[in-house]
C-alpha positions in Angstrom: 19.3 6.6 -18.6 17.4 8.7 -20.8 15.8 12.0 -20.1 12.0 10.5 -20.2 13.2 7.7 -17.7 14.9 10.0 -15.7 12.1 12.3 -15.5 9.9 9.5 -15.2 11.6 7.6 -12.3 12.1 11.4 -10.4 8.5 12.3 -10.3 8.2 8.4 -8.5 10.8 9.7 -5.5 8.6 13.2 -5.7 5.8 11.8 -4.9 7.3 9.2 -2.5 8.7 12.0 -0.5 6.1 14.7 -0.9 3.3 11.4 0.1 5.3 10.3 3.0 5.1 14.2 4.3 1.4 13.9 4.2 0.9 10.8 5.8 3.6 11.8 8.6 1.6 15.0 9.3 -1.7 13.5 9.1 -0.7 11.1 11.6 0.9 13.8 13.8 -2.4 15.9 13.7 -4.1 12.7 15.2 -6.1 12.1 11.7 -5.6 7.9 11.8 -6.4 7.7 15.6 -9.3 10.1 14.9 -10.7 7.6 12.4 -10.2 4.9 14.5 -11.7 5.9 17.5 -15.1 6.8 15.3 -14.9 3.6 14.2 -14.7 1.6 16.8 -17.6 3.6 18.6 -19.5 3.2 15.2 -19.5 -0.7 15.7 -21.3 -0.5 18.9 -19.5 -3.2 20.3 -19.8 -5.5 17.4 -16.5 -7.0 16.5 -17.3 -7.8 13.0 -18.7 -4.2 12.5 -15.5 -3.2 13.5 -13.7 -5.1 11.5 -15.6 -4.2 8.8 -15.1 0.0 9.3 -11.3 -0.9 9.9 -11.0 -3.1 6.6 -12.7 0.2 4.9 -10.0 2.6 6.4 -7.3 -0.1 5.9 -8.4 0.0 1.9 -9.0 3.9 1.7 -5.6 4.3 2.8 -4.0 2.6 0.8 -5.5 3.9 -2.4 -5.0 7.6 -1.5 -1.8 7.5 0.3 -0.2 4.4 -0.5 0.5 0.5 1.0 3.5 2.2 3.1 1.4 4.4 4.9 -1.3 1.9 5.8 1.5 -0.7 6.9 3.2 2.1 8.6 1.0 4.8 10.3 -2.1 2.6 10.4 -0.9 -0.3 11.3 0.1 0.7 15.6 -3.2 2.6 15.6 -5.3 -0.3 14.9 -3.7 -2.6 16.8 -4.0 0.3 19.9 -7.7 0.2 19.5 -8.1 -4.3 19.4 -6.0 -4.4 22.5 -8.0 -1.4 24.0 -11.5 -3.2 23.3 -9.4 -6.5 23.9 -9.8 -8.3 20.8 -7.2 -10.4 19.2 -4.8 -8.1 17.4 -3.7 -10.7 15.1 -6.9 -10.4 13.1 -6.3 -6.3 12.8 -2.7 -6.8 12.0 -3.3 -9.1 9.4 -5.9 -7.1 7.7 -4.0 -3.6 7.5 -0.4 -6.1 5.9 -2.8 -8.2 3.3 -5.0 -5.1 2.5 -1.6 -2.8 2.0 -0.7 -5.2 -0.6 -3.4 -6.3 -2.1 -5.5 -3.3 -2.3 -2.9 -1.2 -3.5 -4.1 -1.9 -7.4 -6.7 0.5 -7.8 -5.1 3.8 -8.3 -1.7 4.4 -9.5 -0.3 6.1 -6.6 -1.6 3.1 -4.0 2.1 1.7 -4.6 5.3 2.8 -6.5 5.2 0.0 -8.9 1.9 1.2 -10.3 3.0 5.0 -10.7 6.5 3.7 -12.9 3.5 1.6 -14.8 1.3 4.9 -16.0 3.1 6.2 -18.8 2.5 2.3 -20.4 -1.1 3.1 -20.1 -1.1 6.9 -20.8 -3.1 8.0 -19.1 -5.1 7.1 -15.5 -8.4 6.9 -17.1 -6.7 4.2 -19.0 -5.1 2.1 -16.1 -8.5 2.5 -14.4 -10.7 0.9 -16.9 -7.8 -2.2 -17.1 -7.4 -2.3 -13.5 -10.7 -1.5 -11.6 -11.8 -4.9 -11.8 -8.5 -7.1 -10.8 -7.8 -4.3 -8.0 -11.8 -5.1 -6.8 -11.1 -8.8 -6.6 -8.1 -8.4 -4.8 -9.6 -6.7 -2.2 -12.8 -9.2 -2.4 -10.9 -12.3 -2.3 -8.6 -10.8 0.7 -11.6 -10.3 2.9 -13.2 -13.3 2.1 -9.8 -15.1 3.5 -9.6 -13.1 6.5 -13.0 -13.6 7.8 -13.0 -17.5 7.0 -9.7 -17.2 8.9 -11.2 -14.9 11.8 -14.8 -16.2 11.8 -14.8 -16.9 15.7 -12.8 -13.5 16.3 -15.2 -11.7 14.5 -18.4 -12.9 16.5 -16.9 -11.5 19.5 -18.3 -7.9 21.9 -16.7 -5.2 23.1 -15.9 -2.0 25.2 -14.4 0.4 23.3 -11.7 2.9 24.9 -11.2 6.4 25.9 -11.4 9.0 23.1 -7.9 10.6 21.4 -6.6 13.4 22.7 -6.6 16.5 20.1 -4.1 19.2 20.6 -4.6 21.1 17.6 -8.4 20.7 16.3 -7.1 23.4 13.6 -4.5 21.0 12.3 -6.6 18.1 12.5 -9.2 19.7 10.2 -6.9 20.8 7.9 -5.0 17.6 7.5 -8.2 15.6 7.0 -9.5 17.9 4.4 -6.2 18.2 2.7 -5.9 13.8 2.3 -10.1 13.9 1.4 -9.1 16.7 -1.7 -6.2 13.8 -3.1 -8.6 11.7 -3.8 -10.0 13.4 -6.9 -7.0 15.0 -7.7 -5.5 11.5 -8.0 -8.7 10.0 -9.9 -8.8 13.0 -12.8 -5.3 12.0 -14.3 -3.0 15.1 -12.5 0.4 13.8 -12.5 0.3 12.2 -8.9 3.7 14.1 -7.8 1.9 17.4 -8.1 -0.7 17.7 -5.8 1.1 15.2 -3.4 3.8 17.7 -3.3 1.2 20.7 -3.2 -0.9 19.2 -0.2 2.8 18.6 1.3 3.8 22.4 0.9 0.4 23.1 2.4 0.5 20.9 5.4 4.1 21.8 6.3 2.9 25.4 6.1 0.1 24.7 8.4 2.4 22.8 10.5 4.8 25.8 10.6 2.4 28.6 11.5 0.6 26.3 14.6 3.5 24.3 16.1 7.0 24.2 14.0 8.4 21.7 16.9 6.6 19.5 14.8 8.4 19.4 11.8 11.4 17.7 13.7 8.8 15.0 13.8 8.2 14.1 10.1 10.2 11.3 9.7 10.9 11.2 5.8 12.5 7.2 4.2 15.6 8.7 2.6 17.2 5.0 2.8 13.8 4.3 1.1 14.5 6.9 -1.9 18.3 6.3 -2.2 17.8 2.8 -2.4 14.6 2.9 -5.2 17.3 5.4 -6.6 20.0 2.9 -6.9 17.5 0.5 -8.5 16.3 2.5 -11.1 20.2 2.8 -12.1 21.0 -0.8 -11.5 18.2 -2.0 -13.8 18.4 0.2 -16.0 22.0 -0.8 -17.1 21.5 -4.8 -16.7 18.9 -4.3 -19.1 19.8 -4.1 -22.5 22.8 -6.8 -20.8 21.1 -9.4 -20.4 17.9 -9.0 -18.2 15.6 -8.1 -20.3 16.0 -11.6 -22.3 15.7 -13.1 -19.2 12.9 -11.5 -18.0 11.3 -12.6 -21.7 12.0 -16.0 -21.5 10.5 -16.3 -17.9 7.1 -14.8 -19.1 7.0 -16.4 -22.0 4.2 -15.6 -24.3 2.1 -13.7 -22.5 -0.4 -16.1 -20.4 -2.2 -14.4 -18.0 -1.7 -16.9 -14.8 2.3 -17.5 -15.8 2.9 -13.6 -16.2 1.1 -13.1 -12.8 2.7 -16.2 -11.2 6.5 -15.2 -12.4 6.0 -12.0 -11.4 4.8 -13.3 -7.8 7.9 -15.7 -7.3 10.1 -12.7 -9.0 9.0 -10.1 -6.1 8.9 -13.1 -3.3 12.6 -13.9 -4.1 14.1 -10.3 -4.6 11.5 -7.9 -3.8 8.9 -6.2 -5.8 10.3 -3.1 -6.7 13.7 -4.6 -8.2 11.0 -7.5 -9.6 8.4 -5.3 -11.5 11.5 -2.7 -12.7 13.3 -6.4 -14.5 10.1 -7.6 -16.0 8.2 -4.6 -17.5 10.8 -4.2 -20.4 9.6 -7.6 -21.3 6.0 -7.8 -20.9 3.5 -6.2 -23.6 1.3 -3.4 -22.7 -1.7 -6.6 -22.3 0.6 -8.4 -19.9 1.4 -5.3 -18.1 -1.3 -5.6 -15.9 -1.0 -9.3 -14.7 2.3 -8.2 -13.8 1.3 -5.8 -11.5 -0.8 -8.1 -9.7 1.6 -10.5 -9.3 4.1 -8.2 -7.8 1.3 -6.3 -5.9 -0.9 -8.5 -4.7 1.1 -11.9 -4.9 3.9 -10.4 -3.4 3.0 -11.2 0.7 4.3 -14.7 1.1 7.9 -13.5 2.3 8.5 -10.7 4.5 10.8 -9.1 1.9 8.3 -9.2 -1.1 7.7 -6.2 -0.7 9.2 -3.3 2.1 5.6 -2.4 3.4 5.2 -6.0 5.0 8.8 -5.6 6.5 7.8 -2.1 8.1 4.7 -3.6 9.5 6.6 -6.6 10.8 8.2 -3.9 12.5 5.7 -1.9 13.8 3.8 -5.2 14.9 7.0 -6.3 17.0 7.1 -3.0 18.8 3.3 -3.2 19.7 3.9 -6.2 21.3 2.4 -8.5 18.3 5.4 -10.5 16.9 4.8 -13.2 14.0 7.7 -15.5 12.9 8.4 -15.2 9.3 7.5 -18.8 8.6 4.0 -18.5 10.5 3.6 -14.9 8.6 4.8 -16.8 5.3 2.1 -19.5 6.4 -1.2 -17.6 6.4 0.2 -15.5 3.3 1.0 -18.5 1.1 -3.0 -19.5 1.1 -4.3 -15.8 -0.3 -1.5 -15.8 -3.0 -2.2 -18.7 -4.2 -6.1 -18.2 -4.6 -4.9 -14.4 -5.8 -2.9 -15.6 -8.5 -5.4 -18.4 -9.0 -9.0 -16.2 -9.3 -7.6 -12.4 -10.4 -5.9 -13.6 -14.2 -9.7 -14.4 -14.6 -10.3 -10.8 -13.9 -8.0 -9.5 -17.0 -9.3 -11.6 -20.2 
């Protein structure tokens, strides 16, 4: 492994640690049920409204604190406020899984995949203008599905519930502000590990003056890093043995709909971390973003595809909203198919 790999597969786990702090934190100042509750007295009642404001947060979530924190921290809140105004919860828990996934192309810290992908484009200005577009129709094409899906659900009227109860407005405030301020930070090119792991220092600061109890709370994935750890050092020696020949043969010369369709079946079959860290080697710097949408977006027809749809899974079971992996596999199989189909159109 050499020093520029190393340095650029350790600012990945910084981020992923310093992100995950945030997004604990911001959950434990009551920022997600916050949102939710003003969304769901926004709609007025409206179903679809609400559906609408929820697919928004589902989306801004993901692009400024990643697929894992939508799947995981946004997931139980949303599915809290359909059972609350009693609406199917199957239509909420399927939008925050599809939308983790699939919107998590726009900026390059929505999922790892797309932050070990920067340095081929060098710089984000320059993965934005290549991937802006795909990212858009991912997102487009996702909604469309769910609400020809939902269209009855969506119709429906509603009461909505009780408002969240706020211990620390101080914390709050400061939490929201601090996950509005990523946004730019992210957008004007910073390396993302920096002000993820400044807004972390910040927030855990905050935490520590108001309530340091607290702190015991943050639950941080060090399975998650070990095992992207162990990854990074398993690929990186099949490599130059054998994988990376593989991985060329598979993608062939370059096609738009067979890079994004091998790269699909690659991170359906063995996940999309372990699928994206085989194929880059082999795909040129043009490919490179047919790839990502493949193991991004393409990546939800099996629950292992990629480890934000097995946390929601999760997360749905324990709210009391279980789907079997071959219904979940089901609905999936019909957006990936008309992602893989419409989005290579997107990358000419």
């Amino acid at each position: 492994m050499t020093e520029v790999t190393l340095a650029r597969e350790g600012s990945v786990l910084l981020f992923l640690v310093a992100i995950t702090v945030v997004a604990e934190i911001a959950q434990l100042a009551g920022v997600f049920d916050v949102a939710a509750h003003w969304a769901a007295r926004a709609a007025r009642g409206r179903a679809g409204v609400l559906w609408a404001l929820i697919v928004a947060l589902s989306i801004g979530c993901t692009v400024v604190l990643s697929l894992d924190t939508t799947a995981v921290l946004l997931t139980p809140i949303v599915l809290s406020v359909a059972a609350q105004a009693g609406l199917p919860p199957r239509l909420f828990a399927l939008t925050t899984v599809w939308l983790a996934n699939t919107g998590s192309l726009l900026l390059p810290v929505s999922n790892l995949t797309n932050l070990l992908a920067l340095h081929r484009f060098s710089s984000t200005s320059v993965y934005l203008e290549r991937m802006w577009l795909p990212a858009l129709a991912c997102i487009g094409i996702t909604v469309g599905y769910l609400a020809a899906l939902h269209h009855r659900d969506v119709r429906r009227r509603y009461e909505h519930g009780p408002r969240p109860v706020i211990r620390d407005r101080t914390l709050l405030v400061v939490a929201a502000v601090v996950c509005a301020a990523l946004a730019p930070c992210f957008v004007a090119g910073i390396t993302p590990a920096i002000p993820a792991t400044v807004a972390a220092v910040i927030l855990i600061a905050v935490v520590w003056a108001r309530d340091r109890r607290l702190l015991r709370r943050i639950e941080v994935p060090w399975q998650m890093v070990l095992g992207a750890a162990a990854l990074f050092i398993v690929v990186d020696y099949l490599g130059p043995h054998g994988l990376t020949g593989l991985a060329r043969a598979m993608l062939g010369s370059g096609d738009e709909w067979r890079t994004a369709a091998v790269s699909a079946l690659c991170a359906n079959v063995i996940n999309n971390l372990p699928a994206y860290l085989a194929l880059e080697p082999a795909a040129s710097t043009h490919a490179l973003a047919s790839v990502l949408v493949g193991v991004n977006a393409g990546s939800i027809v099996t629950p292992w595809g990629s480890l934000a749809t097995l946390l929601w899974l999760g997360r749905c079971r324990r709210a009391g909203v279980p789907f079997s992996p071959l219904r979940y596999a089901g609905l999936s199989a019909g957006l990936a198919v008309l992602l893989l189909l419409a989005v290579p159109l997107t990358l000419g």
